[in-house]
PyMOL commands that place a pseudoatom at each C-alpha (Angstrom):
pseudoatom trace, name=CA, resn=UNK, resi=1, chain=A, elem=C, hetatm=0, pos=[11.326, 6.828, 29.031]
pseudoatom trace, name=CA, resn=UNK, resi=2, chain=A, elem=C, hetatm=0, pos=[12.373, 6.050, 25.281]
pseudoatom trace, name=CA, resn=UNK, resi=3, chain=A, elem=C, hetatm=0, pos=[13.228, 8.006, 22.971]
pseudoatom trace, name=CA, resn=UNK, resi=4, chain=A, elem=C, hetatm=0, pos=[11.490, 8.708, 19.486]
pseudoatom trace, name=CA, resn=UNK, resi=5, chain=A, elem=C, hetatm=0, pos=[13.419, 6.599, 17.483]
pseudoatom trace, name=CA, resn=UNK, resi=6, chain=A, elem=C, hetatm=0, pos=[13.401, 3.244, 20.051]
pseudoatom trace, name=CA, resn=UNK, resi=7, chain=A, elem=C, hetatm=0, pos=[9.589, 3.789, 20.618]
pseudoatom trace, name=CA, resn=UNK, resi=8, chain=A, elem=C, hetatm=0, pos=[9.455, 3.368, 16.515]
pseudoatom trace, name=CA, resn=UNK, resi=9, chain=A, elem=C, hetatm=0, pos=[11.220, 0.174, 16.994]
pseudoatom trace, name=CA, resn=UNK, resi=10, chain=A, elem=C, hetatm=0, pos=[9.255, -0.767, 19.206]
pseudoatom trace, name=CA, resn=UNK, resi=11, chain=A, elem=C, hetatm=0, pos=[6.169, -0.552, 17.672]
pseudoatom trace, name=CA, resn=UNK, resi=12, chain=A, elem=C, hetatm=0, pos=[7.459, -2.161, 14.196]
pseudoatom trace, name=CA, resn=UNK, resi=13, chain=A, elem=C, hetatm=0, pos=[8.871, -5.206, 15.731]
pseudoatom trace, name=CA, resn=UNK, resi=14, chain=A, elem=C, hetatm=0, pos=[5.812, -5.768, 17.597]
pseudoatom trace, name=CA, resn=UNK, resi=15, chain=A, elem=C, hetatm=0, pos=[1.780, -7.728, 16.338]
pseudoatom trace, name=CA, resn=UNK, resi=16, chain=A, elem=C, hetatm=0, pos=[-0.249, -4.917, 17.898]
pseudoatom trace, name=CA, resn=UNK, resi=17, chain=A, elem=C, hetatm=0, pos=[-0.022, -2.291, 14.688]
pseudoatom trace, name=CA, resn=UNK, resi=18, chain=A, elem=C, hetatm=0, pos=[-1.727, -2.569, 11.646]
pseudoatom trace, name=CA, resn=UNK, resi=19, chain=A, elem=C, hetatm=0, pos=[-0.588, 0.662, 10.284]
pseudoatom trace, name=CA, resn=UNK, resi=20, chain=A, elem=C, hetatm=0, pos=[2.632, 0.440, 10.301]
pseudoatom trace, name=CA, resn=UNK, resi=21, chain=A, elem=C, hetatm=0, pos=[5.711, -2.277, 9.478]
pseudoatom trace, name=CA, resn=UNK, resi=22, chain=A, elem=C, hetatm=0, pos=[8.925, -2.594, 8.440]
pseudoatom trace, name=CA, resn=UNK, resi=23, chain=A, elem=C, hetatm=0, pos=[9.597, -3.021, 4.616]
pseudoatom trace, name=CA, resn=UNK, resi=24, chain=A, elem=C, hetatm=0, pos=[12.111, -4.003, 1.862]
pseudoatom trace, name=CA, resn=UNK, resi=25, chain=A, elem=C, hetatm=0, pos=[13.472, -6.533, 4.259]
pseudoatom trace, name=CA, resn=UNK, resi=26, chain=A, elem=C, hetatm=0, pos=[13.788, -3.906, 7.145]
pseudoatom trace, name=CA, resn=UNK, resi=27, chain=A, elem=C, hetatm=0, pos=[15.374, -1.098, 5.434]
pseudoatom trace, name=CA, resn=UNK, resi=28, chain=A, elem=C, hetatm=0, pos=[12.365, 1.611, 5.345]
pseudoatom trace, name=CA, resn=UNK, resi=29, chain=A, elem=C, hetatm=0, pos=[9.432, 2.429, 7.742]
pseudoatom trace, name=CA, resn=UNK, resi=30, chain=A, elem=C, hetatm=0, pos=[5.858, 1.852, 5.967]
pseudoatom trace, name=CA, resn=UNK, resi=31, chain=A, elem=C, hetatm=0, pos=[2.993, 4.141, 7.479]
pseudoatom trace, name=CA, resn=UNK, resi=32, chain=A, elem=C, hetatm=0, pos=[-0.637, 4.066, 6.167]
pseudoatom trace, name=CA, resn=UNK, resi=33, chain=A, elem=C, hetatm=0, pos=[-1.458, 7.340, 7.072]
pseudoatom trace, name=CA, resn=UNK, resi=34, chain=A, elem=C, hetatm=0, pos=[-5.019, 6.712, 7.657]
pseudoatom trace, name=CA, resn=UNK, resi=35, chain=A, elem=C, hetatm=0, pos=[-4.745, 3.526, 10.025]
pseudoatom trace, name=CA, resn=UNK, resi=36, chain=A, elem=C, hetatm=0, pos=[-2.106, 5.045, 11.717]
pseudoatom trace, name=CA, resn=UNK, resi=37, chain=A, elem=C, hetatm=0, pos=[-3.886, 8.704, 12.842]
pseudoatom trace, name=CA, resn=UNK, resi=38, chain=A, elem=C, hetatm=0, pos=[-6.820, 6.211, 14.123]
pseudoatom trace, name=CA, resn=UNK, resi=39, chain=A, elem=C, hetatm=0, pos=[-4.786, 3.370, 15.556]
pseudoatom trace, name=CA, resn=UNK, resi=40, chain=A, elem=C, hetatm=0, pos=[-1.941, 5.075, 17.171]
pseudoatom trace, name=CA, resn=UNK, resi=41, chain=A, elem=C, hetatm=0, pos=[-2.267, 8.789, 17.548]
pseudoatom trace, name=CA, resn=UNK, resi=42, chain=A, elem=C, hetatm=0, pos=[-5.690, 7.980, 17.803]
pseudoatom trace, name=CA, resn=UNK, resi=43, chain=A, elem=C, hetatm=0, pos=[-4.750, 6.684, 21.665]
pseudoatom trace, name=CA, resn=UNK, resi=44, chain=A, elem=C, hetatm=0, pos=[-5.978, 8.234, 24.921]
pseudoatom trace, name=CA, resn=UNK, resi=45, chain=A, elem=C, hetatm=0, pos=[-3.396, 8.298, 27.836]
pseudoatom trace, name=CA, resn=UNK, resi=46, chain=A, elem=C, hetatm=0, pos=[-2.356, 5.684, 29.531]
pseudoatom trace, name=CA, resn=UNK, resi=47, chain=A, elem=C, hetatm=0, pos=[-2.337, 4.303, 26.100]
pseudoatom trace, name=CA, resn=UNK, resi=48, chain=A, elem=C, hetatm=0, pos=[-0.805, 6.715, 23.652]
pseudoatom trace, name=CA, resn=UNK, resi=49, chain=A, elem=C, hetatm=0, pos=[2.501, 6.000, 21.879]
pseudoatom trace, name=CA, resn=UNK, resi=50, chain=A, elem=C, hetatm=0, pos=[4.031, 9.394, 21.190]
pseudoatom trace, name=CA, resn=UNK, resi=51, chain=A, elem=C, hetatm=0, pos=[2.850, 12.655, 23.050]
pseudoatom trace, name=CA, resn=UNK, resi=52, chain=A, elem=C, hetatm=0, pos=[1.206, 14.235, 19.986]
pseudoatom trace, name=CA, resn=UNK, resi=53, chain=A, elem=C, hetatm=0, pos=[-2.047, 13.364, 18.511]
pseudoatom trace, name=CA, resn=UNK, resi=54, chain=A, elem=C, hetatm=0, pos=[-1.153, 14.957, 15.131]
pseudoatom trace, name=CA, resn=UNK, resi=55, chain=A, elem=C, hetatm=0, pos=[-0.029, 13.296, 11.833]
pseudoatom trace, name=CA, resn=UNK, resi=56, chain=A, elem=C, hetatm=0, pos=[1.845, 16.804, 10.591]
pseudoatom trace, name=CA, resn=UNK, resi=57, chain=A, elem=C, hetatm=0, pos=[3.856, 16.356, 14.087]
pseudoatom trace, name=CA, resn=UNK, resi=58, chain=A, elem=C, hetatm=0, pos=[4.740, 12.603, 14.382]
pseudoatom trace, name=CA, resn=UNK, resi=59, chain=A, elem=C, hetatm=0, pos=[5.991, 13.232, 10.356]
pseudoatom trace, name=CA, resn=UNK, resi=60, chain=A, elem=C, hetatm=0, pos=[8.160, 16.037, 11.559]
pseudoatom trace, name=CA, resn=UNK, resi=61, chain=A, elem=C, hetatm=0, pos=[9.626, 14.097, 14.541]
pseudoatom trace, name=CA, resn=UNK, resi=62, chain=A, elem=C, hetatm=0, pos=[10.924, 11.661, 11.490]
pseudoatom trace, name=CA, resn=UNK, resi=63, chain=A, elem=C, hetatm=0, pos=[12.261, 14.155, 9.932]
pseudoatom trace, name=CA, resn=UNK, resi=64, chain=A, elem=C, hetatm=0, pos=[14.386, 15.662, 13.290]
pseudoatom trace, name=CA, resn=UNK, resi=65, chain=A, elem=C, hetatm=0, pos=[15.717, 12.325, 13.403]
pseudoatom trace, name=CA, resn=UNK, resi=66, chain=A, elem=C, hetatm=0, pos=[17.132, 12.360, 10.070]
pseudoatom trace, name=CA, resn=UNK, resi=67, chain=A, elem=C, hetatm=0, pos=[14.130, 10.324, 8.091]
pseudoatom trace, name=CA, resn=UNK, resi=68, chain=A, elem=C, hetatm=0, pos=[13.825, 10.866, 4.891]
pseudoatom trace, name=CA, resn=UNK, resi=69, chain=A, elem=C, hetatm=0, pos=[10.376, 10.414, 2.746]
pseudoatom trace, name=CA, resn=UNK, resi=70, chain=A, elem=C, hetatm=0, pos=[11.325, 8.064, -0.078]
pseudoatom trace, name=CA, resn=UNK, resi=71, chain=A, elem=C, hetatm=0, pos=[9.034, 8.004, -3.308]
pseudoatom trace, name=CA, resn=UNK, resi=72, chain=A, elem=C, hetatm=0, pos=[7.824, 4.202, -3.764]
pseudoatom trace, name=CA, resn=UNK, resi=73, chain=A, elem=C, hetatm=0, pos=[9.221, 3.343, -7.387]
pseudoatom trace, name=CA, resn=UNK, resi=74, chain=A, elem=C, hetatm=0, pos=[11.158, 0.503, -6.370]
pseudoatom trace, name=CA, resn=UNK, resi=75, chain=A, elem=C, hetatm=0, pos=[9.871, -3.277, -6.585]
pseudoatom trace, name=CA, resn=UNK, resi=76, chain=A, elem=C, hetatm=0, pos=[6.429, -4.987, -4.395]
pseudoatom trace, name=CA, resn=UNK, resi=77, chain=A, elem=C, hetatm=0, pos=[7.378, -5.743, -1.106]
pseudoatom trace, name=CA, resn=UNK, resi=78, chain=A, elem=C, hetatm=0, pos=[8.690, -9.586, -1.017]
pseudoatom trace, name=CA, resn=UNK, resi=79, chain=A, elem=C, hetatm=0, pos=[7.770, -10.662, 2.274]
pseudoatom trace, name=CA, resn=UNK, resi=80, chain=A, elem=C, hetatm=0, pos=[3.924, -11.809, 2.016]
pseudoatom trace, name=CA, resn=UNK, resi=81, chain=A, elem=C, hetatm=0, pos=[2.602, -9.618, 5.290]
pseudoatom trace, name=CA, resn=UNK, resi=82, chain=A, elem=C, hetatm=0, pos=[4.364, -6.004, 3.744]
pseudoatom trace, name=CA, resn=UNK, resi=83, chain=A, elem=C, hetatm=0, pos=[2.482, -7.090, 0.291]
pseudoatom trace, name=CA, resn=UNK, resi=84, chain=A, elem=C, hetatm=0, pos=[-0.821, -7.387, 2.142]
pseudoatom trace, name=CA, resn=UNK, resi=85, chain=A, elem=C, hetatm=0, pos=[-0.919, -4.491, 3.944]
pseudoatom trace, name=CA, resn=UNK, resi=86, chain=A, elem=C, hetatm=0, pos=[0.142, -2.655, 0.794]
pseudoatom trace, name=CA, resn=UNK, resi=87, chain=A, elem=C, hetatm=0, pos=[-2.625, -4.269, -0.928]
pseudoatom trace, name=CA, resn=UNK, resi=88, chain=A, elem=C, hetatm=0, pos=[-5.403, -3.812, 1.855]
pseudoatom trace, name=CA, resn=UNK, resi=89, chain=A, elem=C, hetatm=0, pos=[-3.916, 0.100, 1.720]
pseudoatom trace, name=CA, resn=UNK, resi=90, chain=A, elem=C, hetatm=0, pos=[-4.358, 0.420, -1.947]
pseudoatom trace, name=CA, resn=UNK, resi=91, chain=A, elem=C, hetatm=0, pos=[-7.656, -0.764, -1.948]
pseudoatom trace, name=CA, resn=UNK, resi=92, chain=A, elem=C, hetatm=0, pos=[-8.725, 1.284, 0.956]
pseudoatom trace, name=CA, resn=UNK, resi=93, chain=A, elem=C, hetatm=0, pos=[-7.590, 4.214, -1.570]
pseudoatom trace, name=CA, resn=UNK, resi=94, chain=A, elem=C, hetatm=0, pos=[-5.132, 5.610, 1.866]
pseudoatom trace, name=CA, resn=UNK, resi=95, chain=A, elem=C, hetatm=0, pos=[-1.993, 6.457, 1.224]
pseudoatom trace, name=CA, resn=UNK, resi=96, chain=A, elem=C, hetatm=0, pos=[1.271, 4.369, 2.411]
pseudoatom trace, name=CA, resn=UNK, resi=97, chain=A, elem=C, hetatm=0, pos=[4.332, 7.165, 3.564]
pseudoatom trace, name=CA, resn=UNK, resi=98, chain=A, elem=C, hetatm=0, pos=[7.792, 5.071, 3.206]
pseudoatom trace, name=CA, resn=UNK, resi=99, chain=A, elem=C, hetatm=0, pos=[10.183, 6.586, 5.183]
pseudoatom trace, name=CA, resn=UNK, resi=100, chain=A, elem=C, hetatm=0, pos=[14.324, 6.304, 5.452]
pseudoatom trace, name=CA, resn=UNK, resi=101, chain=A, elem=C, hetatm=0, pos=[16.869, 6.755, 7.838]
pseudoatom trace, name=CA, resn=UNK, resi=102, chain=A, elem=C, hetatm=0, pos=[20.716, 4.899, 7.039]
pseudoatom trace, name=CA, resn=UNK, resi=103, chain=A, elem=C, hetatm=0, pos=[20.902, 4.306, 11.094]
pseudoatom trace, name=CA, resn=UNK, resi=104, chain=A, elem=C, hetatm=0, pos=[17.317, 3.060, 11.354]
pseudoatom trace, name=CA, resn=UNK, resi=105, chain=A, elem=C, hetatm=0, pos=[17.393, -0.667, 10.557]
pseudoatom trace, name=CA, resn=UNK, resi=106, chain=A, elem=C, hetatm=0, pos=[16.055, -3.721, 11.213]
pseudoatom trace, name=CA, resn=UNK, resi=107, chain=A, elem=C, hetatm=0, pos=[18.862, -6.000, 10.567]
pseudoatom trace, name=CA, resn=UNK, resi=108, chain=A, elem=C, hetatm=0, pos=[21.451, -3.499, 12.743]
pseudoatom trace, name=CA, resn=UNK, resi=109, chain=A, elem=C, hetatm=0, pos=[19.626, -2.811, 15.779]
pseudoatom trace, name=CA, resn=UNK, resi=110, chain=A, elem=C, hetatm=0, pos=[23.234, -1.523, 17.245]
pseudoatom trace, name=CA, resn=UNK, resi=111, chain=A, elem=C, hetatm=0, pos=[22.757, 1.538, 14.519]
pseudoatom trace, name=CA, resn=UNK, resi=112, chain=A, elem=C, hetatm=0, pos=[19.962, 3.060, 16.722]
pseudoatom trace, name=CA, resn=UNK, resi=113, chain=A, elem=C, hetatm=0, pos=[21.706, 4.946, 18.884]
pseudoatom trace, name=CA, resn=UNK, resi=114, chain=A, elem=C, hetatm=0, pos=[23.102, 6.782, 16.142]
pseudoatom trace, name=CA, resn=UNK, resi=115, chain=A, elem=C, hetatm=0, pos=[19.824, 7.848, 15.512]
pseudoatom trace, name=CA, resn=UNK, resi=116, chain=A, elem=C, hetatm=0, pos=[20.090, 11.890, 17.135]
pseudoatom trace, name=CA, resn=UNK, resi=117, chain=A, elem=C, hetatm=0, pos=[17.462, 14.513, 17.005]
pseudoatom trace, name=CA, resn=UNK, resi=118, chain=A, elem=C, hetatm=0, pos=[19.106, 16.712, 14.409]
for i in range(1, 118): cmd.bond("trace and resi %d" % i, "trace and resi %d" % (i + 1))
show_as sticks, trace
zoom trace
């Protein structure tokens, strides 16, 4: 079975999530907290993701694999799909969690493997 961090992956680079996606060009993971409880923790078996069901728990796993919450001052998202979701969050009034972890990235897939529970 996969670990945390390549079932992640997994789920960013594929169409089937709404509630989460890859942003600043790949560099940080984008959650809207809200979408993602329903969408993806939401799941019954044979259908779930990850094993737990709760938000406070899949936020922890991030941070035993070295992810980092990262306030969102920097600039809008660039790429026209991470703007709309951050607009559809926004005006659903749910909150977008960026995370960040330096060997979690989209453009060095190779990197994952150096991403260890900690």
């Amino acid at each position: 079975s996969l670990s945390f961090p390549e079932k992640l992956w997994k789920m960013l680079e594929s169409d089937e999530f709404r509630s989460i996606w890859w942003s600043e060009g790949g560099k940080y993971v984008a959650i809207n907290e809200k979408l993602f409880e329903e969408e993806v923790l939401g799941r019954e078996r044979p259908l779930r993701v990850f094993a737990t069901q709760k938000m406070k728990s899949f936020l922890r796993q991030l941070n035993l694999y070295g992810f980092t919450k990262v306030r969102r001052d920097f600039q809008r998202s660039a790429s026209l799909p991470e703007f709309l979701a951050e607009e559809d969050a926004a005006s659903a009034h749910s909150q977008i969690l960026y995370y960040y972890n330096p060997a979690f990235n989209r453009e060095h897939p190779h990197l994952l493997e150096k991403c260890k529970r900690g």
